[in-house]
ZADO-349566 format. One line per field, with one value per residue (C-alpha): x, y, z; residue number from 0; residue in three letters; chain. Coordinates in Angstrom, 2 decimals, always signed. Each point is the difference from the previous one (the first is absolute). Example, Ala and Ser with C-alpha at 12.3 -4.5 7.8 and 13.67 -1.06 7.14 Angstrom:
// ZADO-349566
X c(+12.30_+1.37)
Y c(-4.50_+3.44)
Z c(+7.80_-0.66)
seq c(0_1)
type c(ALA_SER)
mol c(A_A)
***
This chain:
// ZADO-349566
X c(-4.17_+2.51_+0.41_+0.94_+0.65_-0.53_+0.63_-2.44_+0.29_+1.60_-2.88_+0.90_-2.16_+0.43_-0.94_-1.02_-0.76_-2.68_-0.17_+0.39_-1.86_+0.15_-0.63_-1.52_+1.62_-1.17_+2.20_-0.54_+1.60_+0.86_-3.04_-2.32_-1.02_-0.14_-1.17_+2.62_-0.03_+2.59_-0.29_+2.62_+0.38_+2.77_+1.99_+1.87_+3.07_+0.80_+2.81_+0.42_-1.21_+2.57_-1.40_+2.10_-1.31_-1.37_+2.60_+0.30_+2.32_+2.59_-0.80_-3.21_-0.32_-2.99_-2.87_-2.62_+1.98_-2.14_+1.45_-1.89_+0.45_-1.86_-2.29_+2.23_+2.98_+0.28_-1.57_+2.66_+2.81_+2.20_+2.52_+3.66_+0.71_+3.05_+0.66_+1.88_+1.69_+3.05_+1.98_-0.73_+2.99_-1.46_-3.47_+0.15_-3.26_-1.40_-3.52_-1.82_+2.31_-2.18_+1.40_-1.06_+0.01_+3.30_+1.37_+2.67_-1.81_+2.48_+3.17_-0.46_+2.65_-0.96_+1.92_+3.30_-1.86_-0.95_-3.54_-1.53_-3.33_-1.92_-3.02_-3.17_-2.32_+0.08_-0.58_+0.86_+2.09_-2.24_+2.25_+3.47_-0.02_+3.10_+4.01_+3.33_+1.30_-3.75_-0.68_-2.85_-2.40_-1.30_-3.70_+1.25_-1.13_+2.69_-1.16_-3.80_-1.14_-2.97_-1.45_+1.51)
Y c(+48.37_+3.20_+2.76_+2.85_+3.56_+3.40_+3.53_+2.39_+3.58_-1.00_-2.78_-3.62_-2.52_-3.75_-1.58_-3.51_-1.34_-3.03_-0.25_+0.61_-0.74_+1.16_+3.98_-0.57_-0.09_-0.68_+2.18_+0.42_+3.41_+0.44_-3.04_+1.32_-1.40_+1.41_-1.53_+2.18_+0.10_+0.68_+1.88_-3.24_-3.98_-0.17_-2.66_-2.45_-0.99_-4.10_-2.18_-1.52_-3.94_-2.58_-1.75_-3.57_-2.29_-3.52_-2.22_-2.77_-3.00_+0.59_-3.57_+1.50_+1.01_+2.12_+1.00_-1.59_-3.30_-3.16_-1.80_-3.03_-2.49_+0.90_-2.94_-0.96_-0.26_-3.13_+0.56_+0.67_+1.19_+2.34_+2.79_+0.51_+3.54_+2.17_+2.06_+2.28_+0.40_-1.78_-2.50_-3.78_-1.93_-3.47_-1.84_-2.96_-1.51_-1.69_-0.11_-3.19_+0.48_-0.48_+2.48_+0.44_+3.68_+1.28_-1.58_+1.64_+1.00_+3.07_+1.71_+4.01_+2.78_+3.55_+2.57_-2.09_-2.58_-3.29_-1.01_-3.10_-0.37_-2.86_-1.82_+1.44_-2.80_-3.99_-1.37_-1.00_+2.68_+0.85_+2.45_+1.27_+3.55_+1.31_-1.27_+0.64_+3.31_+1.74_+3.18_+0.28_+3.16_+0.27_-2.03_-2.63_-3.48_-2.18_-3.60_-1.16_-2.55_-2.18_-2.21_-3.71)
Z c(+22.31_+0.38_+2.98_-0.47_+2.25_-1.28_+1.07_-1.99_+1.03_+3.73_+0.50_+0.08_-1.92_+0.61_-3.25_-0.69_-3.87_+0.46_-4.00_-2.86_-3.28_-3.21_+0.81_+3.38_+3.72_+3.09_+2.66_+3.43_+1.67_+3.41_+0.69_-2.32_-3.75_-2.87_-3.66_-2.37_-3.80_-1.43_-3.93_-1.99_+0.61_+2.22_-1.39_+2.32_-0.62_-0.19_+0.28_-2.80_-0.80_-0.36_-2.89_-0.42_-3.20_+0.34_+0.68_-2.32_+0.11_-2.45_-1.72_-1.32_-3.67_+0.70_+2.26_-1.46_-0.69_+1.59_+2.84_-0.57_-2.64_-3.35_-1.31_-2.81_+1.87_+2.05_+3.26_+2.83_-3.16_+1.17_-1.46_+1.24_-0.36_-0.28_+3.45_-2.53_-2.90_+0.07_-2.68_+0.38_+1.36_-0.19_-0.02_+2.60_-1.57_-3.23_-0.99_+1.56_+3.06_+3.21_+2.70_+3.54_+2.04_+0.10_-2.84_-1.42_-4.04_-1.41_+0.81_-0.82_+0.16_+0.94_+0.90_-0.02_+2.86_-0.78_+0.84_+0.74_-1.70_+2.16_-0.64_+2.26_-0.33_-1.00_-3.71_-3.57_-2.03_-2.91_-1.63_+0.43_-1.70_+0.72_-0.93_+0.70_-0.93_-0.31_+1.45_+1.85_+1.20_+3.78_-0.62_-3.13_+0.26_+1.06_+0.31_+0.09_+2.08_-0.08_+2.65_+0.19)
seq c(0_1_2_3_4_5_6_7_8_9_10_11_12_13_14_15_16_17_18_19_20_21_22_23_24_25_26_27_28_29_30_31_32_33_34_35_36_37_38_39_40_41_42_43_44_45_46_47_48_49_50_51_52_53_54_55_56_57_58_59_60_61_62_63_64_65_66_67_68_69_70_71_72_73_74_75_76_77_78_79_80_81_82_83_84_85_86_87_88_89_90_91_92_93_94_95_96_97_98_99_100_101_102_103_104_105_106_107_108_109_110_111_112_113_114_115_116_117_118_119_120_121_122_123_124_125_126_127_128_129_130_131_132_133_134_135_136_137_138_139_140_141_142_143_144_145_146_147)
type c(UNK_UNK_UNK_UNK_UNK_UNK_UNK_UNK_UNK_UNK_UNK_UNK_UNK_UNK_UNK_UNK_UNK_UNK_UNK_UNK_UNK_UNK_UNK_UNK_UNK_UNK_UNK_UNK_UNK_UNK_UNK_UNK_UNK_UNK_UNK_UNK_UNK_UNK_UNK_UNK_UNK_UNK_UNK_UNK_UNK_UNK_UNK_UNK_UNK_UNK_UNK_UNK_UNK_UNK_UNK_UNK_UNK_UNK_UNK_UNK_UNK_UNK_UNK_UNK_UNK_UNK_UNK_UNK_UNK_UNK_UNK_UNK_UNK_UNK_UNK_UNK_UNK_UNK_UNK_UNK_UNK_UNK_UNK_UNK_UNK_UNK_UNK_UNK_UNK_UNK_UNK_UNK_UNK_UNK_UNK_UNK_UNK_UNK_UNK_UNK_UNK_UNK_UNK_UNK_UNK_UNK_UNK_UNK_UNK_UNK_UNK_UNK_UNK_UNK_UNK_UNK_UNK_UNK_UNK_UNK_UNK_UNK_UNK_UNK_UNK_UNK_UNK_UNK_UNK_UNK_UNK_UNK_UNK_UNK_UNK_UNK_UNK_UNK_UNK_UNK_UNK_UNK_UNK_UNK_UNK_UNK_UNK_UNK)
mol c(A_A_A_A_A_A_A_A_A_A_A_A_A_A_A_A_A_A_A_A_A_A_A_A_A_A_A_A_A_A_A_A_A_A_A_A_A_A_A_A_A_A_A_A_A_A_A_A_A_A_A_A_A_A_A_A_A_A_A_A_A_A_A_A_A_A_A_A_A_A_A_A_A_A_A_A_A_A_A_A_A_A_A_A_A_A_A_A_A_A_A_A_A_A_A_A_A_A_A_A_A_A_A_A_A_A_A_A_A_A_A_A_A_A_A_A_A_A_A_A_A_A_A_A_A_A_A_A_A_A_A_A_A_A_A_A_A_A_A_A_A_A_A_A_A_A_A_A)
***
């Protein structure tokens, strides 16, 4: 674990700390072991822990939110979520529009950039829940969108 070289009283003691737990050592002096006690814990010192949080995609609402379709909503629905918050520009869709992956569904300013808003899967728009002009927190529903 650790060396170590003493001089006690003129003599020389090579010093070697096997280890060390709780109040008890293991030390071995000039080649020979010794169990040592000592009369306190010792307490080690540690670096501290880099603790980082889960990382969650910003389009999440919460945690705990499903990322399957519930059984009311049509199976393979979808929401279009804001990024975040911004002020809609312009809505490029209508509801009953079919759209395809990469369609182009919302316009969004944030932070004085405009951003596209594009679809990420294929279907019917069920609901359009946003207009021009609305502002909009990081996580709102945008557009819904519903299998064909």
């Amino acid at each position: 674990m650790k060396k170590f070289s003493f001089t006690i009283n003129g003599n020389e003691y090579d010093v070697e700390i096997k280890y060390v737990e709780d109040n008890n050592a293991e030390v071995e002096v000039n080649g020979i072991t010794y169990a040592v006690q000592f009369d306190r814990s010792l307490q080690s010192t540690k670096t501290p822990k880099l603790v980082r949080t889960e990382s969650v995609p910003s389009t999440d609402i919460t945690r705990a939110e499903q990322k399957t379709s519930a059984p009311s909503v049509p199976r393979g629905g979808a929401h279009v979520k804001s990024p975040l918050p911004g002020v809609i520009l312009e809505t490029f869709v209508n509801v009953g529009d079919l759209v395809k992956y990469g369609d182009r569904l919302v316009s969004l300013e944030a932070m004085k950039m405009e951003n596209m808003i594009n679809a990420d899967k294929e279907g019917r728009i069920t609901a359009v829940k946003v207009q021009k002009g609305d502002s909009v927190k990081e996580g709102d529903i945008l557009v819904e969108i519903g299998h064909k």
